[in-house]
DOVEXBA-882704 format. One record per residue (C-alpha): x, y, z; residue number from 1. Coordinates in nm, 2 decimals. Last residue first. Layout:
<rs>
{{X Y Z} NUM}
...
</rs>
This chain:
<rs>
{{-3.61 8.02 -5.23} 555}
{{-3.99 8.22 -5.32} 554}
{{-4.21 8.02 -5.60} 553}
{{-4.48 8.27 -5.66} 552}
{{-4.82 8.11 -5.74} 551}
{{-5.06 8.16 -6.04} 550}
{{-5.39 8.13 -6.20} 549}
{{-5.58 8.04 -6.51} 548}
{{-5.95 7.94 -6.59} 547}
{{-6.13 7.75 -6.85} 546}
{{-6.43 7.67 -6.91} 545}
{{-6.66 7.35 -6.97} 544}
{{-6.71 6.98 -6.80} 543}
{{-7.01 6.79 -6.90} 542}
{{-7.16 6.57 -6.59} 541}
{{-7.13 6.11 -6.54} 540}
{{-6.84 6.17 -6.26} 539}
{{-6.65 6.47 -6.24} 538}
{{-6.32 6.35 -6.26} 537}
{{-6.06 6.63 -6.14} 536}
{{-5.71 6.56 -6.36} 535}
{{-5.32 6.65 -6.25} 534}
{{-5.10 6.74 -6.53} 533}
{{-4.78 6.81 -6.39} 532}
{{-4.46 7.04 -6.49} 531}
{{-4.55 7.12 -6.82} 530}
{{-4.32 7.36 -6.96} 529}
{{-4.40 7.61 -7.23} 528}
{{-4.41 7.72 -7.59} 527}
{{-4.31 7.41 -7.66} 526}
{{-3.99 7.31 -7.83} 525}
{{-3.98 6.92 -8.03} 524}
{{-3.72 6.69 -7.98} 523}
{{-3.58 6.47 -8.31} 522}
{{-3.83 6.20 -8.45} 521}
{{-3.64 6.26 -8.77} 520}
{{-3.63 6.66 -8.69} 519}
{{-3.86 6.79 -8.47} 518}
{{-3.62 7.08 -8.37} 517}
{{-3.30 7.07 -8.42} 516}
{{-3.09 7.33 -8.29} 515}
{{-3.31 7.37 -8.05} 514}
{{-3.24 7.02 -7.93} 513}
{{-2.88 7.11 -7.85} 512}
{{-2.92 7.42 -7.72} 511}
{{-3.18 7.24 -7.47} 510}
{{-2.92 6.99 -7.37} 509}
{{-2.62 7.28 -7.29} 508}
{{-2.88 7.45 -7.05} 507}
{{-3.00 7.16 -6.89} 506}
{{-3.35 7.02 -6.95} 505}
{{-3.68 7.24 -6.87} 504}
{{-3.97 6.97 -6.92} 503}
{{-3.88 6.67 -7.14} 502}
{{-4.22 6.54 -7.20} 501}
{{-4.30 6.24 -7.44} 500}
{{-4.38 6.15 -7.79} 499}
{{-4.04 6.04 -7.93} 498}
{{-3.93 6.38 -7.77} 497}
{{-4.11 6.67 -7.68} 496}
{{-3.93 6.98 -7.51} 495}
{{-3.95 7.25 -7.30} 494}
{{-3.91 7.62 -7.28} 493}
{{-3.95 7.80 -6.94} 492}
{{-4.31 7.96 -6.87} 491}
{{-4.37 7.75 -6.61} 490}
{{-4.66 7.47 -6.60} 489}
{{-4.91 7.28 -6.42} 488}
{{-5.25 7.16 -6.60} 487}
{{-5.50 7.12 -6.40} 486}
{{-5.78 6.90 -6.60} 485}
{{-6.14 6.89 -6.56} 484}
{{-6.27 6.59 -6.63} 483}
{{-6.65 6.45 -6.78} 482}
{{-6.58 6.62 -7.10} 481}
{{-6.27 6.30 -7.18} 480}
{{-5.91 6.38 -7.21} 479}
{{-5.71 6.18 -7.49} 478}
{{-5.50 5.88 -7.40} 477}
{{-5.64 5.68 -7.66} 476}
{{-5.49 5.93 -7.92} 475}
{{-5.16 5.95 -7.75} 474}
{{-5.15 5.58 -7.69} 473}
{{-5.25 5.50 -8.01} 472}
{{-4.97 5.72 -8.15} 471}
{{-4.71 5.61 -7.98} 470}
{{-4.79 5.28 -8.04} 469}
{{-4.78 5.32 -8.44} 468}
{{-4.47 5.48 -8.39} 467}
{{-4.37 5.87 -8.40} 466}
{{-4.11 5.98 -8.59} 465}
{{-4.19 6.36 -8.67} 464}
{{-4.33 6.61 -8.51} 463}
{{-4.55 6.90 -8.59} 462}
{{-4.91 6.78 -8.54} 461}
{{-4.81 6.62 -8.27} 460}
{{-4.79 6.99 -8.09} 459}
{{-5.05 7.10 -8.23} 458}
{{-5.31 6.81 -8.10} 457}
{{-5.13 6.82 -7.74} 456}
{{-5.32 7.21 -7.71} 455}
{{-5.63 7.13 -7.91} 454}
{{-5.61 6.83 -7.63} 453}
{{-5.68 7.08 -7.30} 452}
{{-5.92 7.29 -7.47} 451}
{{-6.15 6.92 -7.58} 450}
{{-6.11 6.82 -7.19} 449}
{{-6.29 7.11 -7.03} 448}
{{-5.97 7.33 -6.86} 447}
{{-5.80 7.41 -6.53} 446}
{{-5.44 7.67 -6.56} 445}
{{-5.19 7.64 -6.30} 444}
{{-4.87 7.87 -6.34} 443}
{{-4.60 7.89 -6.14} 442}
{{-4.39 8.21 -6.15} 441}
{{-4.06 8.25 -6.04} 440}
{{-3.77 8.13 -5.78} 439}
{{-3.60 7.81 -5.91} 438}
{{-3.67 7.48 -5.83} 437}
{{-3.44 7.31 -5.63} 436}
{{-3.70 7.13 -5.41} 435}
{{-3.97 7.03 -5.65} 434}
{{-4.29 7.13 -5.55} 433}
{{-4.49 6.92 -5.47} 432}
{{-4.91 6.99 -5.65} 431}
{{-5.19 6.98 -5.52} 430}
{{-5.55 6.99 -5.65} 429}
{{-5.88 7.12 -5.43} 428}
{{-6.24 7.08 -5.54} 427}
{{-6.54 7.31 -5.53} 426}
{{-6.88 7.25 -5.61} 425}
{{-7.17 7.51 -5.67} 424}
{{-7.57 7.55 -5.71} 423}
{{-7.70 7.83 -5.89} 422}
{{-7.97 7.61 -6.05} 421}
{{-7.76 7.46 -6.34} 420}
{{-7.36 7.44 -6.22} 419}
{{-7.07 7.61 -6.13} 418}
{{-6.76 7.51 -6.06} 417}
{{-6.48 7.65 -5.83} 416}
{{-6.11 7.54 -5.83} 415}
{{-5.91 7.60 -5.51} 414}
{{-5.53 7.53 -5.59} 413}
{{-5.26 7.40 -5.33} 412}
{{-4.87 7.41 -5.34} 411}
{{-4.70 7.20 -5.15} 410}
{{-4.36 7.25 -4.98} 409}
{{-4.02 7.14 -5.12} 408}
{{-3.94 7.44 -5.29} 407}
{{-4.11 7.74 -5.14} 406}
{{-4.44 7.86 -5.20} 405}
{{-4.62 8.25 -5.25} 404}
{{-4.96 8.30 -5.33} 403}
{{-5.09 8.05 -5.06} 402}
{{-5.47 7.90 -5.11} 401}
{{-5.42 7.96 -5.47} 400}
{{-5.75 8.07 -5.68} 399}
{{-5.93 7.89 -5.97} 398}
{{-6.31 8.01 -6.03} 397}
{{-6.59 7.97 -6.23} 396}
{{-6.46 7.63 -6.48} 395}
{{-6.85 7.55 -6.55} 394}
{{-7.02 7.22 -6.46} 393}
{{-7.31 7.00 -6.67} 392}
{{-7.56 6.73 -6.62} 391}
{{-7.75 6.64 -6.88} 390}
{{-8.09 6.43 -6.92} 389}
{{-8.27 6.32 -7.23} 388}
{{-8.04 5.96 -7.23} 387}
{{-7.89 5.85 -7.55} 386}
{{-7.62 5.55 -7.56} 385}
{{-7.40 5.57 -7.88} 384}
{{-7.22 5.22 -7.95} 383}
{{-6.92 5.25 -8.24} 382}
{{-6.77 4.97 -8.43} 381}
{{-6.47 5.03 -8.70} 380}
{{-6.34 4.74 -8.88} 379}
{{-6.03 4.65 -9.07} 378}
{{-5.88 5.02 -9.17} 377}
{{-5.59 4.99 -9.39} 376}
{{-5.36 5.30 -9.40} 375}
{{-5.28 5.30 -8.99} 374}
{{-4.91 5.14 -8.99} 373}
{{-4.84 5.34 -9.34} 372}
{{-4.84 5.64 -9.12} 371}
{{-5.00 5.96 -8.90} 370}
{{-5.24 6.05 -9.16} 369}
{{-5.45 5.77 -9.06} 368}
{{-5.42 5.85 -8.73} 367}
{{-5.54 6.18 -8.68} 366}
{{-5.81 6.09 -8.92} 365}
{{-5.90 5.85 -8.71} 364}
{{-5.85 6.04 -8.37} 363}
{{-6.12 6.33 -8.54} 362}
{{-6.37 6.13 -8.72} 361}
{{-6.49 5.92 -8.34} 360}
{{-6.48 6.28 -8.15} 359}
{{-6.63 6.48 -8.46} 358}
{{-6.95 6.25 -8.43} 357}
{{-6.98 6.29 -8.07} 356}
{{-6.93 6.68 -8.13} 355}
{{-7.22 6.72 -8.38} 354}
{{-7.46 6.52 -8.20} 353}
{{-7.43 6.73 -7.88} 352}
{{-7.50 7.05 -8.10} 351}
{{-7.81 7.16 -7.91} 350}
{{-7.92 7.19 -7.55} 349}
{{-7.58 7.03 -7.42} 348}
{{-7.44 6.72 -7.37} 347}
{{-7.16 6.48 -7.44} 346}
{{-7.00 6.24 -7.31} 345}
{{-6.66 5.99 -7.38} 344}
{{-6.53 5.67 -7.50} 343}
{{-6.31 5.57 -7.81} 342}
{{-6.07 5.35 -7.83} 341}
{{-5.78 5.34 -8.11} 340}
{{-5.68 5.00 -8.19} 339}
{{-5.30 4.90 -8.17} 338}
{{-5.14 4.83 -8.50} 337}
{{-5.22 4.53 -8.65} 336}
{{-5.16 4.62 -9.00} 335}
{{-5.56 4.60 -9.06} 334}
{{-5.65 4.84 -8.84} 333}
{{-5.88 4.84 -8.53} 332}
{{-6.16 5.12 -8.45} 331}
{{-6.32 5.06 -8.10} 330}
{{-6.67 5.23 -7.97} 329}
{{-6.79 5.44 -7.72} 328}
{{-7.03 5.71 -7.74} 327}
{{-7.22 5.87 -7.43} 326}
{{-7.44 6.11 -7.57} 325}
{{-7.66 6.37 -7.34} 324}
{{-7.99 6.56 -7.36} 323}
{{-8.16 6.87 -7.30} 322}
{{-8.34 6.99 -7.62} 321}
{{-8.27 7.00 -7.98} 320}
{{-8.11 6.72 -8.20} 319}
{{-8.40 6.44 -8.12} 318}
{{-8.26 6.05 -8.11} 317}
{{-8.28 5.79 -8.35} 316}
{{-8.24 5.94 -8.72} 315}
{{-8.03 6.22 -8.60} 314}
{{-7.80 5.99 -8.37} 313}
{{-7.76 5.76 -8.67} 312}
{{-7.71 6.06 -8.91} 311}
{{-7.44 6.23 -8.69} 310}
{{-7.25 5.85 -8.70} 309}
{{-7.28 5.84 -9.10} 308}
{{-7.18 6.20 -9.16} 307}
{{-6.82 6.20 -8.95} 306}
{{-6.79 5.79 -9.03} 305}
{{-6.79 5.97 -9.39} 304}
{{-6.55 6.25 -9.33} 303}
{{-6.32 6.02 -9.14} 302}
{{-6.35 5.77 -9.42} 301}
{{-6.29 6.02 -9.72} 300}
{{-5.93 6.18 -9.63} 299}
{{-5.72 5.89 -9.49} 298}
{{-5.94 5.64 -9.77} 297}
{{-6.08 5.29 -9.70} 296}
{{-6.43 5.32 -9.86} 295}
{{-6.70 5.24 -9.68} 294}
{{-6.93 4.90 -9.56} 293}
{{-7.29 4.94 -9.39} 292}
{{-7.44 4.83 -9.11} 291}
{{-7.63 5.00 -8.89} 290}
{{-7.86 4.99 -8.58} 289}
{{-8.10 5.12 -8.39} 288}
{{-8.26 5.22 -8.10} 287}
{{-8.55 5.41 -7.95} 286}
{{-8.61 5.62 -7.64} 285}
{{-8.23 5.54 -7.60} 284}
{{-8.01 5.30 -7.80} 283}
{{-7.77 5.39 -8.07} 282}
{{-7.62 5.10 -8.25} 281}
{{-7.32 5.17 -8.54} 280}
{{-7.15 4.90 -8.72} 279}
{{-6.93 4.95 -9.03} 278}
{{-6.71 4.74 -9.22} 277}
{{-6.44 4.97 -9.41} 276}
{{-6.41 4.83 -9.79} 275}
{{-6.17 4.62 -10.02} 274}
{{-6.25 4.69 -10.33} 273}
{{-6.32 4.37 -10.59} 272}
{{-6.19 4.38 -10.97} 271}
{{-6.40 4.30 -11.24} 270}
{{-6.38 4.68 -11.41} 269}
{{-5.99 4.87 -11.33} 268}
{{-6.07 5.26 -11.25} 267}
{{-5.96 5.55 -11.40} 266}
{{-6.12 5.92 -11.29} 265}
{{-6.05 6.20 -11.54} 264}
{{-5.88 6.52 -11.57} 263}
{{-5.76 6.67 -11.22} 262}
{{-5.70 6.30 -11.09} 261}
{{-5.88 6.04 -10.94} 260}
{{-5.71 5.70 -10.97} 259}
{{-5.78 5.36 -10.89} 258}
{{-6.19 5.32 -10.97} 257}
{{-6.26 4.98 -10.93} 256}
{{-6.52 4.76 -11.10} 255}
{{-6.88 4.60 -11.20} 254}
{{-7.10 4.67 -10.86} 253}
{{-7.44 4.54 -10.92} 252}
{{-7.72 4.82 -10.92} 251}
{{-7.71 5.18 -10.91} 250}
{{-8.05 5.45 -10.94} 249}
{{-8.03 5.77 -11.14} 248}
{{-8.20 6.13 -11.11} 247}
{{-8.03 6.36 -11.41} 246}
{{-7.95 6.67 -11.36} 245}
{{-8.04 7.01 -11.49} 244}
{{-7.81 7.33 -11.37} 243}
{{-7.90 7.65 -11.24} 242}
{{-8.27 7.71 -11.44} 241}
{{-8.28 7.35 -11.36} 240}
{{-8.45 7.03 -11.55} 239}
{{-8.49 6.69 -11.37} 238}
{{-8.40 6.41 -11.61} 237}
{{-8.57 6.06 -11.54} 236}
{{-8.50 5.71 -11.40} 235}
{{-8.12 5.66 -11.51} 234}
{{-7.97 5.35 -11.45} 233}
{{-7.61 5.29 -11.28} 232}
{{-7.36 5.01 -11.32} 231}
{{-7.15 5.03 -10.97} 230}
{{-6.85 5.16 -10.88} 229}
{{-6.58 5.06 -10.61} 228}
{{-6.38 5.31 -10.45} 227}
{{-6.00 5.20 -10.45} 226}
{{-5.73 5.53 -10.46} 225}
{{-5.46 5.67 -10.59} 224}
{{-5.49 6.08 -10.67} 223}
{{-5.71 6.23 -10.42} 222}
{{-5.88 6.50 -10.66} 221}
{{-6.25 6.45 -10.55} 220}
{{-6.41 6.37 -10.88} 219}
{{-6.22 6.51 -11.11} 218}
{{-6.28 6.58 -11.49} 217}
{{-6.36 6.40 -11.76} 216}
{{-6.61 6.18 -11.54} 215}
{{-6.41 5.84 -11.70} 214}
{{-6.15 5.64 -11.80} 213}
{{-6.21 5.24 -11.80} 212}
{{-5.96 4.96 -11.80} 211}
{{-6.03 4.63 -11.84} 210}
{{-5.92 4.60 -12.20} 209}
{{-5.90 4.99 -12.31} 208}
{{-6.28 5.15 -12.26} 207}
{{-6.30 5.49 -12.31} 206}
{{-6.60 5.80 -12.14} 205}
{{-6.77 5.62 -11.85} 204}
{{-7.06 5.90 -11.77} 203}
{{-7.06 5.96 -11.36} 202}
{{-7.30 5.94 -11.06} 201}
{{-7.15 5.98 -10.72} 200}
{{-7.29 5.72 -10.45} 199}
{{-7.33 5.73 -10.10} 198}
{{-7.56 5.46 -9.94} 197}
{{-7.67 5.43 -9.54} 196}
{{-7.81 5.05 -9.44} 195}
{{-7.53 4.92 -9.75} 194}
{{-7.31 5.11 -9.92} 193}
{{-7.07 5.36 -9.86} 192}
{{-6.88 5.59 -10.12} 191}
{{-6.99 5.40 -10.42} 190}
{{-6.89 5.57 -10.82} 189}
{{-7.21 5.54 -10.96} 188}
{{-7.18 5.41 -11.33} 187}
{{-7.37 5.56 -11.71} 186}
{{-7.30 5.41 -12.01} 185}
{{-7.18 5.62 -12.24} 184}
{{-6.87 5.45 -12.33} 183}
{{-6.97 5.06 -12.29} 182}
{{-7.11 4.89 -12.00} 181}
{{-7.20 4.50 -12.12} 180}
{{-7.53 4.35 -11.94} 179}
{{-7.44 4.15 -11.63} 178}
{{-7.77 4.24 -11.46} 177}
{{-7.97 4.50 -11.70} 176}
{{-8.32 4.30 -11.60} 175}
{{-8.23 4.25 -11.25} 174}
{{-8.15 4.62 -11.19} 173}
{{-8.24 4.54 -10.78} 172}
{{-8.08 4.68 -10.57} 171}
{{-7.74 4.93 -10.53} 170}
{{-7.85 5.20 -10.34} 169}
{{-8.12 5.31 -10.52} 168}
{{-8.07 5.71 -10.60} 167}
{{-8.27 6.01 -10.57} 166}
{{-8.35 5.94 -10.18} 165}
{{-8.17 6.30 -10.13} 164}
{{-7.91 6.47 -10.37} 163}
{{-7.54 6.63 -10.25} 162}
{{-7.39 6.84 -10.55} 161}
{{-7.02 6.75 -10.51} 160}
{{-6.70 6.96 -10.60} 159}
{{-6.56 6.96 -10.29} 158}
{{-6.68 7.26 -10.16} 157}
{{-7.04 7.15 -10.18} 156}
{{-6.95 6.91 -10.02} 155}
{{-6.84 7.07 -9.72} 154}
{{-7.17 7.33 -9.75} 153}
{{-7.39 7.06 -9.75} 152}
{{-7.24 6.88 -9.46} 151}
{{-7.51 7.04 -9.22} 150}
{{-7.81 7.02 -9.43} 149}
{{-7.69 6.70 -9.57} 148}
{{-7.77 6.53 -9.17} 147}
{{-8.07 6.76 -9.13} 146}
{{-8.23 6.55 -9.42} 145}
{{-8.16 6.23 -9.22} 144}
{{-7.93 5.97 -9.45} 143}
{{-8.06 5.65 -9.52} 142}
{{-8.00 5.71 -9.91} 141}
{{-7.75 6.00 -10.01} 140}
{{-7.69 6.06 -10.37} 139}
{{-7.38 6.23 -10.50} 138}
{{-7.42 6.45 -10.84} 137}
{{-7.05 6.55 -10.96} 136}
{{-7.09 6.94 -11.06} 135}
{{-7.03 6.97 -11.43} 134}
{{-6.65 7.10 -11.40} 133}
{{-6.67 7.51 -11.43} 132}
{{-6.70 7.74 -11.72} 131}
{{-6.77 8.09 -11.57} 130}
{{-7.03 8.36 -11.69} 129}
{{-7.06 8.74 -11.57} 128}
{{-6.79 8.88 -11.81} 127}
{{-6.63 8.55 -11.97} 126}
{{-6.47 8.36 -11.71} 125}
{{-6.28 8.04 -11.72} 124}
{{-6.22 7.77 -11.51} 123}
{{-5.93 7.49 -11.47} 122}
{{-5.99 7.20 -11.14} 121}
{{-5.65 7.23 -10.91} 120}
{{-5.53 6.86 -10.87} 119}
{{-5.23 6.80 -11.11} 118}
{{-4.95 6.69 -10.91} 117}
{{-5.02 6.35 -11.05} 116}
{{-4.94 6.42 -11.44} 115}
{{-4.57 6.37 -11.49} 114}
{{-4.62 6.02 -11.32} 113}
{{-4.88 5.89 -11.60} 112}
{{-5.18 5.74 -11.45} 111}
{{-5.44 6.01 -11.56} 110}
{{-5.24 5.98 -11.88} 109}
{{-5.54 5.86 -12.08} 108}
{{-5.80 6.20 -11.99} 107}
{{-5.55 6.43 -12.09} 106}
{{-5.50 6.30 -12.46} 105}
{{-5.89 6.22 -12.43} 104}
{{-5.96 6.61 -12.48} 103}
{{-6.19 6.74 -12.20} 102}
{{-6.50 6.90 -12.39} 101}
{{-6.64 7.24 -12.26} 100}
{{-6.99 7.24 -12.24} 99}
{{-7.28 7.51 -12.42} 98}
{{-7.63 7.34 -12.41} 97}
{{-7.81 7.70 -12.44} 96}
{{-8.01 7.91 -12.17} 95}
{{-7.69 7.89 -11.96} 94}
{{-7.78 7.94 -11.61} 93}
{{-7.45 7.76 -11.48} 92}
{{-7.17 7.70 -11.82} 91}
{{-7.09 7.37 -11.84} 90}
{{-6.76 7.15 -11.82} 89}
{{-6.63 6.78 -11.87} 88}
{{-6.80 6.63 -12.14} 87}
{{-6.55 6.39 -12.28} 86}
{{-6.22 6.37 -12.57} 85}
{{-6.15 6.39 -12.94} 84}
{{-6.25 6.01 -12.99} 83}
{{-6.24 5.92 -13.36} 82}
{{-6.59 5.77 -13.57} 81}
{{-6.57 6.09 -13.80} 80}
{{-6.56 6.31 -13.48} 79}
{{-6.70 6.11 -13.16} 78}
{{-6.80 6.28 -12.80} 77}
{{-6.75 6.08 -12.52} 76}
{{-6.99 6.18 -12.22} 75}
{{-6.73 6.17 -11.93} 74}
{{-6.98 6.42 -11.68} 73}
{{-7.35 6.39 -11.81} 72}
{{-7.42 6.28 -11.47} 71}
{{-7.50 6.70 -11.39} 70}
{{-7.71 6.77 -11.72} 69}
{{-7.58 7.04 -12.02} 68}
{{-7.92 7.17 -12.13} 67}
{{-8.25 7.07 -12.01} 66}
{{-8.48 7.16 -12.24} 65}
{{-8.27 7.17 -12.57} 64}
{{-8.07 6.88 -12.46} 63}
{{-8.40 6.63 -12.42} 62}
{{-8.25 6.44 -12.75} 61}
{{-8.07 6.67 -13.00} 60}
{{-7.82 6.95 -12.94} 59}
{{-7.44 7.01 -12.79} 58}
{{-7.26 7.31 -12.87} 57}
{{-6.85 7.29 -12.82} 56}
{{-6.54 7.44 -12.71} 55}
{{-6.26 7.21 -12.65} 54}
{{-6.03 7.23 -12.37} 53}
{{-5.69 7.33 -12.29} 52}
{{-5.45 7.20 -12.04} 51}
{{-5.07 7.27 -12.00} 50}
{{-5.17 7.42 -11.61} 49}
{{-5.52 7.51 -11.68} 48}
{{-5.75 7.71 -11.94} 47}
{{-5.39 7.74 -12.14} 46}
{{-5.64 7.67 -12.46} 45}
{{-5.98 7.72 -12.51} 44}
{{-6.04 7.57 -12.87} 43}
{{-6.35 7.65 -13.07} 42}
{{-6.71 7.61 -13.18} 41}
{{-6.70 7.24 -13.24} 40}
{{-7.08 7.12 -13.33} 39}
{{-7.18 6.86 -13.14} 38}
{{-7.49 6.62 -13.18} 37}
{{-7.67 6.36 -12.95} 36}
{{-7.68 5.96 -12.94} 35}
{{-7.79 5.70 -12.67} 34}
{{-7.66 5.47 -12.46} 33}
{{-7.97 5.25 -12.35} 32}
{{-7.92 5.20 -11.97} 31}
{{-8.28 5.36 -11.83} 30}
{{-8.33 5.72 -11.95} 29}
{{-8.11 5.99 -12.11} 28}
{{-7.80 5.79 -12.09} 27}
{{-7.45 5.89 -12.28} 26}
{{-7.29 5.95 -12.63} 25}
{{-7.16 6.23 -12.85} 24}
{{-7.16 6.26 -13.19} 23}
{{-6.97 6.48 -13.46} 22}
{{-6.98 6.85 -13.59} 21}
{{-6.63 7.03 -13.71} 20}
{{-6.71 7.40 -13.75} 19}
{{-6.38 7.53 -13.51} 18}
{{-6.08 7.23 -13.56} 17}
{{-5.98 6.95 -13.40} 16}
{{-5.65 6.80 -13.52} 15}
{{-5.43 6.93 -13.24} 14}
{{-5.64 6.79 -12.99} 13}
{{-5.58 6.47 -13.13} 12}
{{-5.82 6.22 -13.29} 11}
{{-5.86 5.87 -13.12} 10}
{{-5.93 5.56 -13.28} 9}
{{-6.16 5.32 -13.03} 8}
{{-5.97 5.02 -12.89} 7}
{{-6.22 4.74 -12.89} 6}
{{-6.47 4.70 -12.60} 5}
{{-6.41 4.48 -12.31} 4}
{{-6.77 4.34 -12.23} 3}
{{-6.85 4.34 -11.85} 2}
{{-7.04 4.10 -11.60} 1}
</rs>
């Protein structure tokens, strides 16, 4: 599958000098690697945290057309036969081929401990101009053109220029299958495979036994990681007035890449990832289904289950008009930990696609960045049932039927909702209260599912100490939008601990927790007590609103 390429000489940064002219390498069509000239116009240094770059002009070959080309990222450039480093940088709009060159010193201790706090990408400006990173191209196959409309401006922040149907998707390339990569040869760096394809396009810039360094620069800055790469062809060079890329296509995977880092990604070639199986089916006026296989990462997979999921409702179902989502689905993990099961509603006019896909991303990235016990993902499966139909109730009114209680007696809450067509439903909660309790407000507030967890999210957020079934309870125990939920409280502090309430403890506990709060699984202070949660199903309808009211508690 792969050739291991002798150790190329390498020439330091502190040997380059302005005037020097040598050879760089990369893929202007098909797989040939093929030849251009540099001319060294300077040295940039400080451009980044103890990093400097080299100044060059690059000519020959389509260059003078197209300039300096997104893919063209980890081009190596030779002086006299000796390695001085990659194309790494461009200037947007430039009428000539001007890129900054990342010096291989950098690019080789990507893996060095000294080096892995590095994450912030260097720039310069000169007057109107900047020297950026080449933006990394990313092609998206079986993805819905609304889909990259709405993630476009997340990955754009990354770093990522997202393309459409310009890439393969890994088939075919018979006639280049298990021909040697070499520096210059160009690889697509997979992000999903399979029914839906993600793949960022690279140059592979130094070859050490099985070890490959390449891009010259980051690709999303997560430090260790395993995304498989693929050998990748170009099919033809699309010139920009911004910035000219080139449109590829990937074939057989040949490697690993195991660290991405401010400098340069590294990867390991004939070694196997282990990916994310994906299914998701979504039946209503039409169905479908999809398999595909992802990365295992705590920031990438939510992201991409986030994209994949709002393309599969996209590409079945319509986005705009009255309809409603019911997604369920089961994620398990590799440790064993308990699954996390997902099941809920969602309606509306417009924007029901976007929630459903946030409510399978959001409790997996909640987990994953909860432990070790939720690292490895071993299968995620998600059902999305469509029907063009909604039925939906507004939080209008909460009142007391008594302002003012005693201890022991009940109090009683009238909650009003409003739905389409003027019509109107009321429902009535209780709640004992305690004898003993002091004299003082009571507060009941009624909330749509989604208001109610932001609330429990923050509060998790901050503590410490939590086990794997902790967690899955808490994010399995999540409110659904077909609830309303009473949520009873007092203005009194009160505490979490190892995940559960500890409502308005004695005087001498409380300064005890305080004292430490959240510490090694320690307790936690809320803003407020909850006495009782007390939830009003709904049935099959979308729940919204909010609404707050209060009774006196009189001794």
């Amino acid at each position: 599958m792969f050739q291991a390429y002798g150790q190329t000489g390498v020439m330091p940064l502190s040997e380059v000098r302005k005037g020097m002219r040598g050879t760089g390498r990369t893929v202007f069509s098909g797989s040939d690697v093929q030849s251009f000239d540099v001319e060294v116009l300077g040295i940039l240094d400080n451009l980044g945290p103890r990093q400097s770059l080299i100044l060059a002009r690059l000519s020959g070959g389509p260059l003078a057309t197209t300039g300096v080309m997104q893919g063209m990222s980890g081009s190596p450039v030779y002086i006299g036969g000796r390695l001085i480093g990659a194309v790494a940088m461009a200037f947007p709009f430039a009428k000539e081929p001007i890129a900054g060159i990342r010096p291989i010193e950098d690019m080789l201790q990507v893996e060095a401990p000294q080096r892995r706090a590095q994450a912030v990408a260097p720039s310069a400006s000169f007057g109107d101009s900047k020297l950026i990173d080449i933006a990394t191209p990313v092609s998206f196959n079986g993805f819905t053109r609304a889909t990259l409309e709405h993630f476009e401006p997340q990955l754009r922040a990354l770093g990522l220029e997202p393309r459409q149907g310009v890439s393969g998707g890994g088939r075919g390339g018979a006639a280049t299958a298990g021909k040697p990569i070499e520096p210059g040869s160009m690889i697509s760096v997979q992000l999903v495979s399979g029914d839906l394809n993600v793949g960022a396009d690279g140059t592979v810039t130094h070859i050490l036994g099985n070890r490959i360094y390449a891009f010259g620069h980051r690709f999303l800055a997560i430090g260790e990681t395993e995304m498989p790469f693929a050998r990748a062809e170009v099919i033809t060079l699309l010139a920009n007035v911004n910035t000219s890329f080139k449109i590829s296509s990937s074939f057989e995977q040949l490697g690993v890449i195991t660290q991405d880092r401010s400098s340069a990604v590294a990867g390991e070639l004939g070694r196997k990832a282990v990916l994310v199986p994906v299914s998701i089916a979504v039946k209503g006026q039409r169905q479908s289904s999809y398999k595909m296989e992802m990365v295992n990462d705590r920031f990438l997979s939510p992201f991409l289950l986030q994209m994949a999921l709002y393309s599969a409702i996209d590409g079945t179902e319509r986005m705009i008009g009255i309809s409603s989502f019911r997604l369920r689905g089961e994620i398990q993990f590799a440790s064993g930990a308990p699954p996390l099961r997902i099941d809920n509603i969602f309606a509306g006019d417009f924007g029901a696609p976007v929630a459903a896909s946030l409510a399978a991303a959001t409790p997996l990235s909640f987990a994953m960045q909860s432990g070790p016990a939720f690292d490895r993902i071993r299968s995620i499966d998600l059902r999305v049932e469509s029907t063009q139909s909604k039925t939906q109730w507004q939080v209008e009114r909460l009142h007391p039927v008594r302002t003012n209680v005693r201890p022991g007696e009940t109090a009683e809450m009238l909650v009003a909702f409003a739905g389409d067509g003027g019509t109107e439903m009321v429902r009535r909660v209780q709640f004992a209260v305690p004898n003993g309790m002091p004299s003082g407000p009571l507060y009941f507030s009624v909330s749509d599912g989604p208001s109610t967890n932001v609330t429990e999210y923050k509060l998790w957020q901050t503590a410490n100490g939590r086990t794997p079934a902790q967690v899955a309870a808490f994010l399995n125990g999540m409110r659904g939008n077909s609830s309303a939920w009473v949520r009873v409280w007092r203005a009194d502090p009160g505490f979490q601990t190892q995940g559960e309430d500890l409502p308005a403890p004695p005087a001498s506990m409380a300064l005890i927790f305080a004292r430490t709060p959240g510490a090694l699984g320690g307790p936690l202070m809320a803003r407020t007590t909850k006495l009782a949660e007390i939830e009003i199903p709904l049935g099959e309808a979308i729940v919204t609103g909010s609404r707050t009211a209060q009774v006196e508690i009189k001794e």
